[in-house]
N, C-alpha and C positions, 0 to 999 in steps of 0.2 A: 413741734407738737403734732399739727396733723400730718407728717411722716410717719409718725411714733405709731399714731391709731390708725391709719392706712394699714403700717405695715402689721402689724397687731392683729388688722380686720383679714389681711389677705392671709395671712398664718393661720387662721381661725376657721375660714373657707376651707383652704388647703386640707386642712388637718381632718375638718369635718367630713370633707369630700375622701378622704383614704379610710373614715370610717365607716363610713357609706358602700363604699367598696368593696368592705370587708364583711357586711353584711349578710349572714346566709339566713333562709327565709325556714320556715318550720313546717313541715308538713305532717298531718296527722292523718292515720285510715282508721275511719269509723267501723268500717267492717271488720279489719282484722286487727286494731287496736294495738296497731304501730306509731313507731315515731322516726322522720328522720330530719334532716338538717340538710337542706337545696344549698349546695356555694353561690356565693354571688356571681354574678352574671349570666345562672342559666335560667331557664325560662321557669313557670310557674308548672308544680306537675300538672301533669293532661292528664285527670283523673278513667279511667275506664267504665266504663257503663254498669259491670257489674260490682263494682264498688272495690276490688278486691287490689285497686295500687294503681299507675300510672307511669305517665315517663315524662322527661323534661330534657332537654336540649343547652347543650352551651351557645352562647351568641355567636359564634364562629360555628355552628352547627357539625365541625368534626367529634364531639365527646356525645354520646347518649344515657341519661341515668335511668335507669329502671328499679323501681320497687316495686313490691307484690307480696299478697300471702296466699298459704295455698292450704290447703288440710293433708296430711301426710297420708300417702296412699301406698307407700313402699313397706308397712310395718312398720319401723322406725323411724327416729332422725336421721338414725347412723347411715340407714339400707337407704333410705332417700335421698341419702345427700351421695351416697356411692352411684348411685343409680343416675343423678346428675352429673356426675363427675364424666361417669360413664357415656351418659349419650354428647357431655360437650365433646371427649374423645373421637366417640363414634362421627361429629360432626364437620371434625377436621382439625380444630384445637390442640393445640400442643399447652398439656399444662406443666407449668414449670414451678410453679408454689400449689401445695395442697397443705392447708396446716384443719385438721378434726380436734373437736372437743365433745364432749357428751352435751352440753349446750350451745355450742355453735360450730362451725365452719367458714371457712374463707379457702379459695382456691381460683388461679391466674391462669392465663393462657395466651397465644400469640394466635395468630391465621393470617395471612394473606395482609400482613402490614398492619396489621390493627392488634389490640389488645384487651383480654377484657377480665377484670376484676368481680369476681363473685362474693357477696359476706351474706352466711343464712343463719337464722337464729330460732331457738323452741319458742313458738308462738302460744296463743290461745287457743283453749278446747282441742288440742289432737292437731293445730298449724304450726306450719313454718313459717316466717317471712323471710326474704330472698331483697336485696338490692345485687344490681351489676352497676360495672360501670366500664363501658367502650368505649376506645379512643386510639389515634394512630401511637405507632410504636415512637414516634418521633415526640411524643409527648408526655414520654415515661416518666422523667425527674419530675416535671411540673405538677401531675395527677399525684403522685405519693403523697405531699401535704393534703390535698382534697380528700382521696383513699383514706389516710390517717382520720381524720376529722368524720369523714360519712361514718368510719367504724365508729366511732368514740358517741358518736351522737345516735344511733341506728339502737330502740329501743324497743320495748315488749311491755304493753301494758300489766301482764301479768307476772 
């Protein structure tokens, strides 16, 4: 019998402990009246002084998240999200997904071994908000479930 509840108690640990792990933490921006969804095991966002998003770190410190919102200064979403596109170009980025929508965008790129995932969405009052997320190319498959999930959860108060 106290095999039975050992084994019981450590299956229960176990189980609790994969839940744990699975954990992503919620982060809200007060100023730009976002939402998104931290994976587990990166750090807490490092909010920025001006209120306007933050970044957070995976515990192996190669992956970086970024959010943020901005107020649209290009005239549109459309022109602003080309006008990004444009200077990641201009930066060195080879972008290899660009998918537009009249309310959001996402578009990918590679440089010098790393990779980086953009998803922008029509914010509040005349913003955008923007998450990226960078990481080596050797950790493509693993980030596409993370990717998947930051979209699904990456919201707009309004």
């Amino acid at each position: 019998m106290r095999r039975l509840i050992l084994g019981a108690s450590i299956s229960l640990l176990i189980a609790s402990g994969l839940a744990a792990a699975d954990r992503w933490t919620r982060y809200e921006n007060g100023r730009f009246q976002y939402v998104l969804e931290v994976p587990p095991g990166y750090s807490a966002i490092s909010e920025a002084e001006n209120g306007d998003g933050g970044v957070s770190s995976s515990a192996d410190g190669t992956a970086e998240l970024r959010v943020w919102g901005g107020y649209i200064l290009e005239g549109d979403f459309s022109t602003e999200i080309a006008s990004r596109i444009a200077g990641d170009k201009s930066d060195g980025w080879t972008i290899s997904y660009d998918s537009r929508h009249s309310r959001s965008a996402s578009w990918s790129g590679s440089k010098g071994g790393r990779i980086i995932y953009y998803r922008a969405i029509i914010g509040c009052d005349g913003a955008a908000d923007y998450f990226s997320l960078e990481y080596p190319n050797v950790d493509l498959k693993s980030n596409d479930p993370i990717i998947a999930r930051l979209v699904k959860s990456f919201r707009s108060a309004c």
